[in-house]
DRENKEDO-310338 format. One record per residue (C-alpha): residue in one letter; x, y, z. Coordinates in Angstrom, 2 decimals. Layout:
<sites>
   res        c1        c2        c3
     A         X         Y         Z
...
</sites>
This chain:
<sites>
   res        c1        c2        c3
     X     -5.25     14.53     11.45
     X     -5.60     16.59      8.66
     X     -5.45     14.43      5.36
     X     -4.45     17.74      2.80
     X     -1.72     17.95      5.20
     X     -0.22     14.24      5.05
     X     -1.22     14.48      1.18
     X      1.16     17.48      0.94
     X      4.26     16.92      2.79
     X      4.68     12.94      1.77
     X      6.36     11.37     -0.76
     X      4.31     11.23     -4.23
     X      3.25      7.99     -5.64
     X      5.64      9.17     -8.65
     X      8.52      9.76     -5.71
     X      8.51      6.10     -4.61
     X      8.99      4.19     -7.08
     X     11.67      6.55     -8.45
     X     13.42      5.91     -5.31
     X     12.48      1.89     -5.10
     X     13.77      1.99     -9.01
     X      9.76      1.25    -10.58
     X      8.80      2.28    -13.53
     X      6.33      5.37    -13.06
     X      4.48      4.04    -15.98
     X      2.92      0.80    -14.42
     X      2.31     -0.82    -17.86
     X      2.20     -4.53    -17.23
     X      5.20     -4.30    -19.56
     X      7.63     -3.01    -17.53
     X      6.27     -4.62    -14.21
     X      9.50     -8.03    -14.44
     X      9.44    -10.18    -12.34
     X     11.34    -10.37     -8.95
     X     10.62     -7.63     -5.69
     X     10.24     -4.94     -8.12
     X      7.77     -6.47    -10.75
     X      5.68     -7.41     -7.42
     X      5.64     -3.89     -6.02
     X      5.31     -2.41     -9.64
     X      1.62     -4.19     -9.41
     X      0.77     -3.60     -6.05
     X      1.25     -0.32     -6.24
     X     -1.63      0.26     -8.62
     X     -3.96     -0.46     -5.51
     X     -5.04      3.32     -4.28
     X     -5.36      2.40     -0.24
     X     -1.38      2.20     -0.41
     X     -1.52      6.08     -1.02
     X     -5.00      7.49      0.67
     X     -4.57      8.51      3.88
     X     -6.88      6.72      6.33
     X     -6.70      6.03      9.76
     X     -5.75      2.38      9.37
     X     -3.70      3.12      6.58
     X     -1.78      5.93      8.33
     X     -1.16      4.03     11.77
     X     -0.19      0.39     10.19
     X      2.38      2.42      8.06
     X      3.57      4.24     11.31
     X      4.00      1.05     12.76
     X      5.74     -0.50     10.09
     X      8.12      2.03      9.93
     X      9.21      2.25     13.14
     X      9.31     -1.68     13.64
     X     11.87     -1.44     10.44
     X     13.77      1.78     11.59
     X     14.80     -0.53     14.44
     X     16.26     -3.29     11.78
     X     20.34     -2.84     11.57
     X     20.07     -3.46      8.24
     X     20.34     -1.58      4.87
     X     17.62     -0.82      2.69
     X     15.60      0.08      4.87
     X     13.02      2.08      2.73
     X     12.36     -1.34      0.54
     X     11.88     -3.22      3.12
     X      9.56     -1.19      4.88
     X      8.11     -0.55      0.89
     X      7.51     -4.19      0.68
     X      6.32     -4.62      3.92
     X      3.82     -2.23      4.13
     X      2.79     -3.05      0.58
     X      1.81     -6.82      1.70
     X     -0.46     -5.32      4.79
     X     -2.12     -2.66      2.89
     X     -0.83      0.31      4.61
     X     -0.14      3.66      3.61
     X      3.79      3.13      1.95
     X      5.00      6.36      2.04
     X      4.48      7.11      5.59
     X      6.06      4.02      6.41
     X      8.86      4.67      4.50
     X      8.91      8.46      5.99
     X      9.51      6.40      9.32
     X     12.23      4.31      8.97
     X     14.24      7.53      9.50
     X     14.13      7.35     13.24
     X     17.31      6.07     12.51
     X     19.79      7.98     10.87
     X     23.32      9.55     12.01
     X     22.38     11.20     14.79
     X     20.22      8.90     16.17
     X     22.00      5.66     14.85
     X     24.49      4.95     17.74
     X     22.53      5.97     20.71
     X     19.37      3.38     19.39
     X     21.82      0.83     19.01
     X     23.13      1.10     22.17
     X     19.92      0.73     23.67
     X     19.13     -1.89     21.87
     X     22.75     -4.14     22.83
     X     22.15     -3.24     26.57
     X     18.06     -4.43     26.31
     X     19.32     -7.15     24.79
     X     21.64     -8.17     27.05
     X     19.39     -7.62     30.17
     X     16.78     -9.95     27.79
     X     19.31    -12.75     27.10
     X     20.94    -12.78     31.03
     X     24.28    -12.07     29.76
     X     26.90     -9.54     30.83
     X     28.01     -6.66     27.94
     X     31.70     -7.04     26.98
     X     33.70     -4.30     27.71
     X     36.03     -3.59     24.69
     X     38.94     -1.25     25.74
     X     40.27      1.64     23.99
     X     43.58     -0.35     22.70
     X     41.89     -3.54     21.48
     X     43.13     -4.68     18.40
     X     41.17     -5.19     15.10
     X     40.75     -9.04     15.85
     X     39.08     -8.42     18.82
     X     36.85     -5.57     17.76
     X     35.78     -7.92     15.27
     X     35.24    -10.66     17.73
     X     33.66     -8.05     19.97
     X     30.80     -7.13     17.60
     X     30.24    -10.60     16.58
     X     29.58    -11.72     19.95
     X     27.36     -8.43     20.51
     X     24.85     -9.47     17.11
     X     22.36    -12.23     19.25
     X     21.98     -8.91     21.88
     X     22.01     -6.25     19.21
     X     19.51     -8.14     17.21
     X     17.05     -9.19     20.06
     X     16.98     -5.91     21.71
     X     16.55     -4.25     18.47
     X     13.41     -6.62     17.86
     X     11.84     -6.01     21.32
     X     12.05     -2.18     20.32
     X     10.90     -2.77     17.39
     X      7.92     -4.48     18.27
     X      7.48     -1.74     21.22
     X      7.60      1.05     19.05
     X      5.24     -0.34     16.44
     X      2.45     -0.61     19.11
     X      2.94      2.56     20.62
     X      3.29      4.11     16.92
     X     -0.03      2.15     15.90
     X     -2.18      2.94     18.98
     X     -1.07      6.74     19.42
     X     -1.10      7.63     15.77
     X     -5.31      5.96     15.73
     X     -5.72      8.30     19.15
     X     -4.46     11.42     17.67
     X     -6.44     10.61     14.31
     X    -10.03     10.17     16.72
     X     -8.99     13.23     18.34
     X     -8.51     15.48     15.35
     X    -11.55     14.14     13.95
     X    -13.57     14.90     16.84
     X    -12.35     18.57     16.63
     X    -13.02     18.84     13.31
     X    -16.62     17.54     13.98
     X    -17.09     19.71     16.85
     X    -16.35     22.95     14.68
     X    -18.63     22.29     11.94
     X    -21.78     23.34     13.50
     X    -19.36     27.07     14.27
     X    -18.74     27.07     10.75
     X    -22.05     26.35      9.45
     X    -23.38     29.58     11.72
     X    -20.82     31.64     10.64
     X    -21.76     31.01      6.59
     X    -25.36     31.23      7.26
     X    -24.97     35.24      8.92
     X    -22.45     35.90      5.79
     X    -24.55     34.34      2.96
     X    -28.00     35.89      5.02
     X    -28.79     39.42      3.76
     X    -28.75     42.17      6.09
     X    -32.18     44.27      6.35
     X    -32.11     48.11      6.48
     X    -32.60     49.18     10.33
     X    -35.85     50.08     11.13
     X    -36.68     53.77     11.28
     X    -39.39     55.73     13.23
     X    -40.76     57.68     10.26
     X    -44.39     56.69      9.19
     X    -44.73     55.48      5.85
     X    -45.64     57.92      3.26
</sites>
């Protein structure tokens, strides 16, 4: 996994904490107290923005555990989150976005029906004509499944995220390490200087 790449097309260090609302300064000063004063300090700690292979997979696999949360703010969280493991913090918060409005209702979906077949129960069907009451009495009896099956998908993701994102980092590595010795052969005929043919005339 190229790191010039990741560099490149993530968020900037300035980028984040415009979004999470931190000054871009990170004078003691301005740091407060609270979420933001906390982040405002741990930012300062490079590994949260050098791309590494641990760095890279634990924020993949915080943002996908997060990007499972129904829950808003899901950028800070996964911000804070990855902040307190020492991940990379703008990948993670690149990730969260495996949710958004196309993808929202299907995941959910997936998630009430896991976590009904988790919890033994049977999904409510809510007809077409139900009232307001019992929509709302629908979805609050739907939150213990929503929220468990959202968790075990989470937690699923995260894994796979963590363990495939490390496989395809060994693997680019190893390619990259395997076409050095090419590239070293091909500088050394460029930079080697070419001798005149040989010729059959005798030397004067």
């Amino acid at each position: 996994m190229n790191r010039r790449w990741l560099t490149g097309h993530l968020p900037a260090p300035a980028e984040v904490r415009r979004r999470l609302g931190i000054g871009a300064s990170g004078d003691g000063d301005g740091d407060g107290g609270g979420v933001r004063g906390w982040l405002a300090r741990t930012f300062r700690n490079p590994a949260l923005w050098t791309p590494t292979r641990r760095s890279v997979s634990g924020g993949v696999a915080v943002g996908l555990f997060v990007g499972w949360m129904p829950i808003p703010l899901q950028m800070v969280l996964a911000a804070v989150l990855a902040s307190a493991l020492r991940v990379h913090v703008p990948v993670s918060m690149v990730m969260v976005w495996i949710t958004n409005p196309l993808t929202i209702v299907p995941l959910l979906y997936a998630a009430r029906r896991t976590g009904s077949t988790l919890l033994g129960e049977t999904p409510r069907a809510i007809g077409t004509d139900a009232g307001v009451g019992e929509l709302l009495r629908g979805m609050g009896e739907a939150w213990p499944a929503l929220l468990t099956g959202c968790l075990f998908w989470g937690a699923c993701s995260a894994v796979l995220g963590f363990f495939a994102t490390r496989l395809l980092w060994r693997v680019s590595a190893l390619r990259r390490w395997r076409r050095r010795p090419r590239v070293r052969i091909r500088r050394r005929d460029v930079d080697r200087p070419r001798r005149p043919p040989p010729t059959d005339r005798p030397p004067l």
